[in-house]
TORKOL-4160 file (C-alpha; in steps of 0.2 Angstrom, whole numbers, padded with zeros to 4 digits, m for minus):
333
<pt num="1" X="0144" Y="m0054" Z="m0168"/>
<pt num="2" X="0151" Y="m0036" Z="m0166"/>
<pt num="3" X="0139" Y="m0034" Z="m0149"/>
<pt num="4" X="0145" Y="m0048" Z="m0143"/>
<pt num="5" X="0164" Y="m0045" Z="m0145"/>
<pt num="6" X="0158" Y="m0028" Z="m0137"/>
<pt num="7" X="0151" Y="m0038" Z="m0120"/>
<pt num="8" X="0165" Y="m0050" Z="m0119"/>
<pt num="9" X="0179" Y="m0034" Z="m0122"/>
<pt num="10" X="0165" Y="m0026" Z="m0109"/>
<pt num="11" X="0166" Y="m0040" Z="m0094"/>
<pt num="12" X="0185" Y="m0042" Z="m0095"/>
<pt num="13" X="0186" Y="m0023" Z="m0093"/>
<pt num="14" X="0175" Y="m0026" Z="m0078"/>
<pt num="15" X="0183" Y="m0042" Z="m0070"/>
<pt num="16" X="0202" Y="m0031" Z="m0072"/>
<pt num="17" X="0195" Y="m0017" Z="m0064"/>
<pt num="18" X="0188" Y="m0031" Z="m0049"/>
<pt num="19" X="0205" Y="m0038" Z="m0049"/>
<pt num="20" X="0214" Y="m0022" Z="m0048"/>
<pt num="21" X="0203" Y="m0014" Z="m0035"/>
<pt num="22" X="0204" Y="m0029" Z="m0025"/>
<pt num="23" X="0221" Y="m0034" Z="m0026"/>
<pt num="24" X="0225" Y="m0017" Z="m0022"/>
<pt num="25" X="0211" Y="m0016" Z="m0008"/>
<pt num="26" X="0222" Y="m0032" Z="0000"/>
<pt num="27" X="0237" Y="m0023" Z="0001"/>
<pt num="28" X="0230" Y="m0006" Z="0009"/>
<pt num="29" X="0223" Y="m0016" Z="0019"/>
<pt num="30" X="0237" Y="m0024" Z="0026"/>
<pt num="31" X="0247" Y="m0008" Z="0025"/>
<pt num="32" X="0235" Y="m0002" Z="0035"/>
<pt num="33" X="0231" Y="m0013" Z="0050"/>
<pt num="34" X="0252" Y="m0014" Z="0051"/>
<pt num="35" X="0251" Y="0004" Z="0050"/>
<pt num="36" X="0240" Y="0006" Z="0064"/>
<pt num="37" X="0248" Y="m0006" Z="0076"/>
<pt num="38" X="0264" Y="0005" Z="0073"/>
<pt num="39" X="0251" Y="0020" Z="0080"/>
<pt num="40" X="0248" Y="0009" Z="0096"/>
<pt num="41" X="0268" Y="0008" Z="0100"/>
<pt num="42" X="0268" Y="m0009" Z="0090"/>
<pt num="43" X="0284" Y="m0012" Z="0082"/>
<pt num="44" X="0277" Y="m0015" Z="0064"/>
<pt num="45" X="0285" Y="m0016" Z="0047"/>
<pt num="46" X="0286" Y="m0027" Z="0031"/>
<pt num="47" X="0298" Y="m0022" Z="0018"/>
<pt num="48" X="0285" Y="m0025" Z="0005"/>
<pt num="49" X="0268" Y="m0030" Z="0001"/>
<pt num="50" X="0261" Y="m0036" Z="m0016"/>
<pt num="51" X="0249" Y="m0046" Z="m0022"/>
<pt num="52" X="0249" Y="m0058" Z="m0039"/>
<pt num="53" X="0238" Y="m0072" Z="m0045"/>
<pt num="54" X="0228" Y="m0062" Z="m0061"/>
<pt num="55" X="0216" Y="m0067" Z="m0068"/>
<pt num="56" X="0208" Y="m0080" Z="m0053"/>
<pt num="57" X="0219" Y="m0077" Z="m0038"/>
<pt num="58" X="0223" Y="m0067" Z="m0023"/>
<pt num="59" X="0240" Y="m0069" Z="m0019"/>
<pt num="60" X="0250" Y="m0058" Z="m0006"/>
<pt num="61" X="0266" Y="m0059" Z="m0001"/>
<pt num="62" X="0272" Y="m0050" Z="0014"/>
<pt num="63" X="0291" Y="m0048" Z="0013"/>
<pt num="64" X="0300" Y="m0045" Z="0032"/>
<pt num="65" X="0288" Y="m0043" Z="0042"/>
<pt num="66" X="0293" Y="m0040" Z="0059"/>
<pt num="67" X="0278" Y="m0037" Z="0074"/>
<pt num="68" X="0279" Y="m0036" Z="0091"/>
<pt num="69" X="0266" Y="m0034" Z="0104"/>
<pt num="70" X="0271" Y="m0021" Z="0119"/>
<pt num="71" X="0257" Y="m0030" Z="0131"/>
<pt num="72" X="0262" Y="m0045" Z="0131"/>
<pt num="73" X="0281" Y="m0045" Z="0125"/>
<pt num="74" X="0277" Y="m0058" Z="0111"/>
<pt num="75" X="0288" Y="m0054" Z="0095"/>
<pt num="76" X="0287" Y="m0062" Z="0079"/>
<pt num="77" X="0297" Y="m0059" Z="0065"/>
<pt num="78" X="0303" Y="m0071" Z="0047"/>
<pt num="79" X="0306" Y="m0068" Z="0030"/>
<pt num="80" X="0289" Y="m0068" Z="0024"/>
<pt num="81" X="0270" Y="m0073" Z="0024"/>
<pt num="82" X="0261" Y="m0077" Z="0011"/>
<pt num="83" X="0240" Y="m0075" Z="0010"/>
<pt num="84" X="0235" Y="m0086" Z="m0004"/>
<pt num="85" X="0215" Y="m0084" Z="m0010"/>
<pt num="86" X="0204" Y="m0085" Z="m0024"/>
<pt num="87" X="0196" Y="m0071" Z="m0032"/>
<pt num="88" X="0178" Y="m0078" Z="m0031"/>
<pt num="89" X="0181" Y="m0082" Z="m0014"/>
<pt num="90" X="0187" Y="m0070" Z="m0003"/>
<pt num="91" X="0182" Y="m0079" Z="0014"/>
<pt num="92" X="0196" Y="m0093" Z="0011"/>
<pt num="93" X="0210" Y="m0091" Z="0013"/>
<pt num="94" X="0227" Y="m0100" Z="0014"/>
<pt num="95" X="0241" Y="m0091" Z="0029"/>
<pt num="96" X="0259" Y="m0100" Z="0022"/>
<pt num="97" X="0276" Y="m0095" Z="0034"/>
<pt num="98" X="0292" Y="m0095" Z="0028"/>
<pt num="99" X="0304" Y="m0111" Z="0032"/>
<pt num="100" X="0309" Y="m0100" Z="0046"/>
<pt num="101" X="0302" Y="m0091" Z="0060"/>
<pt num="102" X="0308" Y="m0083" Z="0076"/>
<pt num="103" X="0296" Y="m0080" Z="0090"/>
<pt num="104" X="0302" Y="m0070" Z="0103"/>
<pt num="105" X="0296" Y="m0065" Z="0123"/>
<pt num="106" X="0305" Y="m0056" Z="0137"/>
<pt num="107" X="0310" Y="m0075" Z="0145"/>
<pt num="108" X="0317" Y="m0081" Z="0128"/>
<pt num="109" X="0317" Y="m0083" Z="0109"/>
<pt num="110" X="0311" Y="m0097" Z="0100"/>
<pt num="111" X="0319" Y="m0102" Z="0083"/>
<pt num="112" X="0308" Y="m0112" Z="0073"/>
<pt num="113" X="0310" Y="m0123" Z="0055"/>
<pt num="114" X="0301" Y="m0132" Z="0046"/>
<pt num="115" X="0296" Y="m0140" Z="0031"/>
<pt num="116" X="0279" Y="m0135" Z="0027"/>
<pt num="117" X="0268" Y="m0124" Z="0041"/>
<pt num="118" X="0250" Y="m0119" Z="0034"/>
<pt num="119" X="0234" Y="m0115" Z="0036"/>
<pt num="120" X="0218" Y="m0114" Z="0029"/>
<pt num="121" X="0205" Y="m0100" Z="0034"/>
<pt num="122" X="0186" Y="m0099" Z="0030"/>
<pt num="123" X="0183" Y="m0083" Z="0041"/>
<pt num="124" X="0163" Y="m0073" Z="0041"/>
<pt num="125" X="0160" Y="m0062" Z="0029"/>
<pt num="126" X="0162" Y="m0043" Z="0036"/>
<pt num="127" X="0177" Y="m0033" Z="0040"/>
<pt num="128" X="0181" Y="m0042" Z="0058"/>
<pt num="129" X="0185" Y="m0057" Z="0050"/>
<pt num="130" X="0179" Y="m0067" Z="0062"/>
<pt num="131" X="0186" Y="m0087" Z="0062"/>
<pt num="132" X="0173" Y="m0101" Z="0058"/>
<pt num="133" X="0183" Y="m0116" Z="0054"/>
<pt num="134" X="0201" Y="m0118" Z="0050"/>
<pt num="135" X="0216" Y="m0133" Z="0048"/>
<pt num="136" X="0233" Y="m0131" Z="0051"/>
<pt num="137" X="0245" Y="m0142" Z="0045"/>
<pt num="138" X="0266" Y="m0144" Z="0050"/>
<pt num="139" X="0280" Y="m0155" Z="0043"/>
<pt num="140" X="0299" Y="m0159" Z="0047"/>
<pt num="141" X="0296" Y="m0144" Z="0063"/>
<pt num="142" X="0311" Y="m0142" Z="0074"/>
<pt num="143" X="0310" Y="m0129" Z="0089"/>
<pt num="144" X="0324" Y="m0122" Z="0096"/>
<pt num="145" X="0322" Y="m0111" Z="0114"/>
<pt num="146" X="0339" Y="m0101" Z="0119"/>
<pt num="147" X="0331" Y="m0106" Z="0137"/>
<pt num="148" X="0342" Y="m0123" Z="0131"/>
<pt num="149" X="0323" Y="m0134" Z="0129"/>
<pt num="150" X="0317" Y="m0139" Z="0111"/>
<pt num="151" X="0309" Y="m0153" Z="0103"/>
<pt num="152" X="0305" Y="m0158" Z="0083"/>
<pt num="153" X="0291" Y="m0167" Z="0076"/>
<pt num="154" X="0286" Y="m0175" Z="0060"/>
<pt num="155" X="0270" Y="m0169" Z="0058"/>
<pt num="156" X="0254" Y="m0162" Z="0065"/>
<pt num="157" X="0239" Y="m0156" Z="0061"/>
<pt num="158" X="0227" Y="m0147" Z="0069"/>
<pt num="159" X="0208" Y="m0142" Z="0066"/>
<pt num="160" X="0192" Y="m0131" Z="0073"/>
<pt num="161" X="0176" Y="m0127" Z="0070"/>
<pt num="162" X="0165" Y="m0112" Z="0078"/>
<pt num="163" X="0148" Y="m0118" Z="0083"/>
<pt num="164" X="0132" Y="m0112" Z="0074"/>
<pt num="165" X="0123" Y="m0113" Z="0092"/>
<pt num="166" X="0137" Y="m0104" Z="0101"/>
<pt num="167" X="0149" Y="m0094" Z="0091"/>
<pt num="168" X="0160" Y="m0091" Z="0105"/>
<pt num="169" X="0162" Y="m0112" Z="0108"/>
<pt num="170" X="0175" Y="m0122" Z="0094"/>
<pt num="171" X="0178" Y="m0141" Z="0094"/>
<pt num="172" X="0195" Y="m0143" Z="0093"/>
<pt num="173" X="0208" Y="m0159" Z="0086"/>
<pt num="174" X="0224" Y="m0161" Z="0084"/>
<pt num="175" X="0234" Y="m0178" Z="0080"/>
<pt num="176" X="0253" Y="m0177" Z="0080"/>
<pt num="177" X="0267" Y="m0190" Z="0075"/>
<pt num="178" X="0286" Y="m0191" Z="0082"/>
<pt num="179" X="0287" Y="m0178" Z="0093"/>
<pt num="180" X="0303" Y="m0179" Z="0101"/>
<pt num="181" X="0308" Y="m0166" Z="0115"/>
<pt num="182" X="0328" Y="m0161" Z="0115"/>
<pt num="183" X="0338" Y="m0153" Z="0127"/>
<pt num="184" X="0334" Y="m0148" Z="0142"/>
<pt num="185" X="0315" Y="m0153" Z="0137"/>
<pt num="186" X="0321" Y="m0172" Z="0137"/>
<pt num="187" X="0329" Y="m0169" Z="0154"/>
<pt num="188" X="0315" Y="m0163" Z="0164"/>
<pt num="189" X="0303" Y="m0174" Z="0153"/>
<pt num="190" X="0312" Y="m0189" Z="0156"/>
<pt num="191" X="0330" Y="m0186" Z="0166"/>
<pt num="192" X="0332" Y="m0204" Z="0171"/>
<pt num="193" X="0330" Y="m0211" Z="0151"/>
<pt num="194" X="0317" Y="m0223" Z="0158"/>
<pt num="195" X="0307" Y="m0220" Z="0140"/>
<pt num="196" X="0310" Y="m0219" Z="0122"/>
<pt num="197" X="0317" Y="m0203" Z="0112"/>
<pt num="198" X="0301" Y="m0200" Z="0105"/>
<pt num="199" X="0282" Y="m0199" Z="0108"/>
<pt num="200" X="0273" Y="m0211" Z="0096"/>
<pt num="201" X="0256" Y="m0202" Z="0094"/>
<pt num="202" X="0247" Y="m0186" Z="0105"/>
<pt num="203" X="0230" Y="m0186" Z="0099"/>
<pt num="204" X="0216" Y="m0172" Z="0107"/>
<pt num="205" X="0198" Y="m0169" Z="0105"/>
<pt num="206" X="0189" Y="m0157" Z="0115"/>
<pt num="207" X="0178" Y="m0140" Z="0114"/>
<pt num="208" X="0183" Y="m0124" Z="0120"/>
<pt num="209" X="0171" Y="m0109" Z="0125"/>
<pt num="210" X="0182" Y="m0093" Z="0125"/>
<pt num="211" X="0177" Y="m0074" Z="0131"/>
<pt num="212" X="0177" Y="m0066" Z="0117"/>
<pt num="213" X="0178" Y="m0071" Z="0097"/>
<pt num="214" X="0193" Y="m0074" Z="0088"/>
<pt num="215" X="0192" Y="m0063" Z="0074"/>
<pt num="216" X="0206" Y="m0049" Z="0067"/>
<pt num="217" X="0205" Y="m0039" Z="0084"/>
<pt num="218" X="0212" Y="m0054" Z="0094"/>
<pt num="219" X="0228" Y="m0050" Z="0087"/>
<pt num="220" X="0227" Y="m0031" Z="0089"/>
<pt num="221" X="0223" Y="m0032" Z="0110"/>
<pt num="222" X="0220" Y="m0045" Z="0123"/>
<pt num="223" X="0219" Y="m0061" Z="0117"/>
<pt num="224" X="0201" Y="m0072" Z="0120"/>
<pt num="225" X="0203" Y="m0083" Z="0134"/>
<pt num="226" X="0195" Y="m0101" Z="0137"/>
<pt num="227" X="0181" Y="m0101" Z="0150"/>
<pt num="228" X="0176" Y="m0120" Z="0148"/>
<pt num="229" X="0184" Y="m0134" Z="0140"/>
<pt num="230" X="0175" Y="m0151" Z="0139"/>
<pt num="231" X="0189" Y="m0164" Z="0133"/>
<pt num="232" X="0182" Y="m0178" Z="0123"/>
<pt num="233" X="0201" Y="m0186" Z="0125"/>
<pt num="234" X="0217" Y="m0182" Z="0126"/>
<pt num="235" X="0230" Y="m0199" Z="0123"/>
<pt num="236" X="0249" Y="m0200" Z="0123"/>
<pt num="237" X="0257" Y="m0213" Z="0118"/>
<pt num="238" X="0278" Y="m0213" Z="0123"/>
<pt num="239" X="0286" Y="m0228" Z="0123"/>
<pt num="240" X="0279" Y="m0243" Z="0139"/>
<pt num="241" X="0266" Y="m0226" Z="0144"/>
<pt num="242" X="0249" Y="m0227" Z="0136"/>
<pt num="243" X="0241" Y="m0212" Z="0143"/>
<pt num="244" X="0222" Y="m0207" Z="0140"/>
<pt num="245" X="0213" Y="m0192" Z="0149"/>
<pt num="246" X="0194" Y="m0185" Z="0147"/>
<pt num="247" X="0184" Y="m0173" Z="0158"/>
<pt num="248" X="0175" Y="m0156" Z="0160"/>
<pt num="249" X="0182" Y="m0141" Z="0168"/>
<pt num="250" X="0179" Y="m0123" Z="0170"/>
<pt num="251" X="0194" Y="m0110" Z="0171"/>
<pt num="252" X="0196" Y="m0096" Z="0182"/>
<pt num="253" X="0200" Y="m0078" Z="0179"/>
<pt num="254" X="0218" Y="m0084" Z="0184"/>
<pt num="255" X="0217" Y="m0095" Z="0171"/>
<pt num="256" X="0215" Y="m0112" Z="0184"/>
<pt num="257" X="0208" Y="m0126" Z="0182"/>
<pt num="258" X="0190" Y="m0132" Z="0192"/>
<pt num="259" X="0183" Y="m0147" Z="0187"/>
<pt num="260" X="0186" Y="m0165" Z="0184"/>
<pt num="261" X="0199" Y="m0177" Z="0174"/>
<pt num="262" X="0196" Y="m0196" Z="0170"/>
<pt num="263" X="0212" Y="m0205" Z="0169"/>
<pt num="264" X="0216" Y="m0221" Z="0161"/>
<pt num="265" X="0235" Y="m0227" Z="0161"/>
<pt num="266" X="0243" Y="m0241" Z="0157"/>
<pt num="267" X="0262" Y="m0246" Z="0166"/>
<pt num="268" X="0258" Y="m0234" Z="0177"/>
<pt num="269" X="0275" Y="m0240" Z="0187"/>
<pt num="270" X="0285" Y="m0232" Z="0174"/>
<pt num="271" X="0273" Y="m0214" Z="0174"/>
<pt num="272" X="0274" Y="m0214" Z="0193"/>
<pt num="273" X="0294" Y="m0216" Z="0193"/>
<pt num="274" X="0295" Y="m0204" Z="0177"/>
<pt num="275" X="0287" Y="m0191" Z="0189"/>
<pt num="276" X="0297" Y="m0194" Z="0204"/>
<pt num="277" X="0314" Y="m0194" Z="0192"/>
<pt num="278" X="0307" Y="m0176" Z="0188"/>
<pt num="279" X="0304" Y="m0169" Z="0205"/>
<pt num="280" X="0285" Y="m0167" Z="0202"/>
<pt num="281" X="0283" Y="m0182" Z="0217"/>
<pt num="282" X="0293" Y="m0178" Z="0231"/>
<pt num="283" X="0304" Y="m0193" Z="0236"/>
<pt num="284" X="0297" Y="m0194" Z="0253"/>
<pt num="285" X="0280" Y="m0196" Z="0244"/>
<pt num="286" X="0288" Y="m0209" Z="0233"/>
<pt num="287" X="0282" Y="m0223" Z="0243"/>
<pt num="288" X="0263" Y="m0215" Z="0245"/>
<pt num="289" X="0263" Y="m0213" Z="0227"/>
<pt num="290" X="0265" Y="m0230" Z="0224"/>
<pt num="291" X="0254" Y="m0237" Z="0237"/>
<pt num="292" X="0240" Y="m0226" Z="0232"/>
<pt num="293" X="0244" Y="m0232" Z="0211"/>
<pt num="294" X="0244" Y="m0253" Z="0217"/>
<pt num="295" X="0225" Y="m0246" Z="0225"/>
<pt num="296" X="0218" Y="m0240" Z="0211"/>
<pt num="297" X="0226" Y="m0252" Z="0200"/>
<pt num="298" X="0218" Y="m0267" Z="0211"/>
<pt num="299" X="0201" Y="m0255" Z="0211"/>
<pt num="300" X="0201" Y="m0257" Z="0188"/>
<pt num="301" X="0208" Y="m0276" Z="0190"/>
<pt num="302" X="0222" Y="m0276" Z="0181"/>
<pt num="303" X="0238" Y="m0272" Z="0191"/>
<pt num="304" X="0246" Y="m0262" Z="0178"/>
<pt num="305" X="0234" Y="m0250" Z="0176"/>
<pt num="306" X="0223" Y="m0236" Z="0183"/>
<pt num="307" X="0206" Y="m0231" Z="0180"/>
<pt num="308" X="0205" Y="m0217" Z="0192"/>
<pt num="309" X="0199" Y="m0198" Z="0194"/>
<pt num="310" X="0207" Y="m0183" Z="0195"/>
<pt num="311" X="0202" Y="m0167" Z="0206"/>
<pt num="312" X="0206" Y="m0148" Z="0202"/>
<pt num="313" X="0202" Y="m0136" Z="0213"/>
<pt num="314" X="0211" Y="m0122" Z="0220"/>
<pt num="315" X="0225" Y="m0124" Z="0205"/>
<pt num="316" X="0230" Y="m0141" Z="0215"/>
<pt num="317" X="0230" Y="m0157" Z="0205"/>
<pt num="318" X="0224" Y="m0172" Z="0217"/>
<pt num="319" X="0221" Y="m0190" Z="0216"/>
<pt num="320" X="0206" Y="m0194" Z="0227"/>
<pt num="321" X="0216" Y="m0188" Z="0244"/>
<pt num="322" X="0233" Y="m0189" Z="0234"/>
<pt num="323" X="0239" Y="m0170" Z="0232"/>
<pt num="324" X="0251" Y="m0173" Z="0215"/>
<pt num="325" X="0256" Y="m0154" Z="0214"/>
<pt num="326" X="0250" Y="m0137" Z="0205"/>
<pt num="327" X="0236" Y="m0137" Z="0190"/>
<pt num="328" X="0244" Y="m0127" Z="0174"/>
<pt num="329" X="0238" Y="m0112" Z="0170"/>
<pt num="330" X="0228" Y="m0110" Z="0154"/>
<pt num="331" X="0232" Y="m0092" Z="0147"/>
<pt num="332" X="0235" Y="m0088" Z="0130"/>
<pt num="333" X="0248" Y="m0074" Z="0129"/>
C-alpha cells in the first residue's frame, strides 16, 4: 500500500513538473516570437502573458497585444487573445479574440465587434506549426472602416483542410447568413436601392494551391499566395438575385486571374441594371449589356436567366465578346 502511495505521490510529481514546464514553455514562447518580431522593426508588445488551466489544460491569455507589420502596413491590436488547449493534446488548439478588434493599414482602420469570433487549430507537430485543418466561427460581427464603408452579419463560418497528396493545396467553405453592407458599402453595392438590405445566404466551395505553407512563418514575412484555385461554387443569394459561379483559374504573379468562370443567374435584368446603377457598365454600354443578357438568356431557355461563361485574361473580365471591366486581384496582404 505504502509503494503504491509512493507511485501515485511520484506521477503527480511528474505530470506538475509537465504542466509547469509546458505552461511556462507557452509563454517563452510567445514572449519570444513577440520578441523577435520587435528585433525585425515590428512593433510588438503584450502587457502580459500567463497561462492557466492545471491540472488538464493549456490556457494563455495574452493581455494588449498590439502588432504591426512594417512590410505590409497591416496593424492589429485588441484587448486580448486567448490560446486555449489541452494538456495531452498540444496540436489543437482554440485562437479566441476579444469582443473587440481594430485592424489597422496605411488607407484606413477597420473597427470590428462581435459576439463570438473563434477558431479551432489542429497544426503538424514540429516547431513551424504548420496548419492542417481548421474552423472558424463568427456571431453578431459589425465592421466599421473610417473609409465610411462597413457591413454586419449574423454569422459565418468558415473551414479548410490541407491535402495529404498536396500539402500546399486546402479545400476551402465558407457559409454566411445576413450579411448586410452599410454605408458607403450599400451605396456602391446597390446606390439605386434596387435590392434588399441584406444578403440572405453567400455560400463558397473551392480548393486553393498556395506558394508556400501556412504555418508560424507566414505571419513573420510575406504572406503564401494562391497559385490556383478550382471553385466548386460560389452562390449569392440577395434579394430577386440568385447568383451561382464555378470554374478553374490560375493566378498570376500580379495576383490576376486566367482561366474560366461558369455563371448561372437568375433576374439577370436586375444584376445588369445593379451594375450599371454602380458604374461598373458604362451607360453607353447599357444598351449592349442587355442585348447581349436577352441572347444568352434565349441560348438557356428561360428569359430570366443566364447560363453563360466567363473569360479572364489579361486582368479583363469578359462575357464571350462582352468586355464587363478589370478581373480583381487576389493578394493576401
Amino acid at each position: 500500500m505504502r509503494k503504491l502511495l509512493w507511485l501515485v505521490l511520484a506521477a503527480v510529481l511528474i505530470y506538475t513538473a509537465y504542466w509547469m514546464i509546458g505552461a511556462k514553455s507557452t509563454e517563452t514562447a510567445i514572449s519570444a516570437w513577440i520578441d523577435a518580431r520587435a528585433s525585425e522593426g515590428w512593433q510588438a508588445e503584450a502587457e502580459e502573458i500567463k497561462t492557466r488551466g492545471f491540472p488538464t489544460r493549456f490556457d494563455t491569455e495574452i493581455l494588449a497585444p498590439k502588432l504591426a507589420d512594417p512590410r505590409t502596413g497591416v496593424a492589429l491590436s485588441t484587448p486580448r487573445i486567448d490560446i486555449l488547449s489541452q494538456s495531452h493534446r498540444p496540436t489543437r488548439f482554440t485562437l479566441r479574440m476579444a469582443p473587440e478588434v481594430t485592424l489597422a493599414s496605411p488607407y484606413q482602420r477597420l473597427d470590428i465587434t462581435q459576439e463570438l469570433a473563434e477558431a479551432q487549430l489542429f497544426v503538424a507537430p514540429g516547431p513551424s506549426l504548420t496548419l492542417d485543418h481548421a474552423a472558424a466561427t463568427l456571431t453578431a460581427l459589425t465592421l466599421q472602416s473610417t473609409a465610411t464603408w462597413g457591413f454586419t452579419l449574423q454569422s459565418g463560418t468558415v473551414t479548410t483542410e490541407r491535402r495529404d497528396d498536396a500539402p500546399l493545396t486546402h479545400d476551402i467553405s465558407a457559409s454566411i447568413e445576413g450579411f448586410a453592407p452599410t454605408g458607403g458599402l450599400i451605396e456602391e453595392l446597390d446606390p439605386k436601392g434596387l435590392l434588399s438590405d441584406r444578403f440572405e445566404t453567400l455560400t463558397l466551395a473551392m480548393s486553393a494551391t498556395f506558394d508556400g505553407p501556412w504555418d508560424i512563418h507566414a505571419l513573420e514575412g510575406p504572406r503564401p499566395q494562391p497559385t490556383h484555385i478550382e471553385l466548386e461554387e460560389l452562390a449569392a443569394k440577395w434579394g430577386k438575385l440568385d447568383l451561382k459561379l464555378a470554374g478553374t483559374f490560375d493566378i498570376d504573379r500580379r495576383g490576376y486571374p486566367q482561366g474560366t468562370l461558369a455563371v448561372k443567374a437568375k433576374n439577370w435584368r436586375e444584376m445588369v441594371e445593379l451594375a450599371i446603377s454602380t458604374g461598373a457598365i458604362p451607360e453607353n454600354m447599357s444598351n449592349l449589356a442587355l442585348r447581349g443578357g436577352e441572347m444568352l438568356a434565349g441560348l438557356s431557355g428561360r428569359k430570366d436567366s443566364i447560363d453563360a461563361e466567363l473569360t479572364l485574361k489579361d486582368g479583363m473580365i469578359s462575357l464571350g465578346f462582352i468586355p464587363l471591366g478589370p478581373a480583381p486581384r487576389i493578394v493576401i496582404r
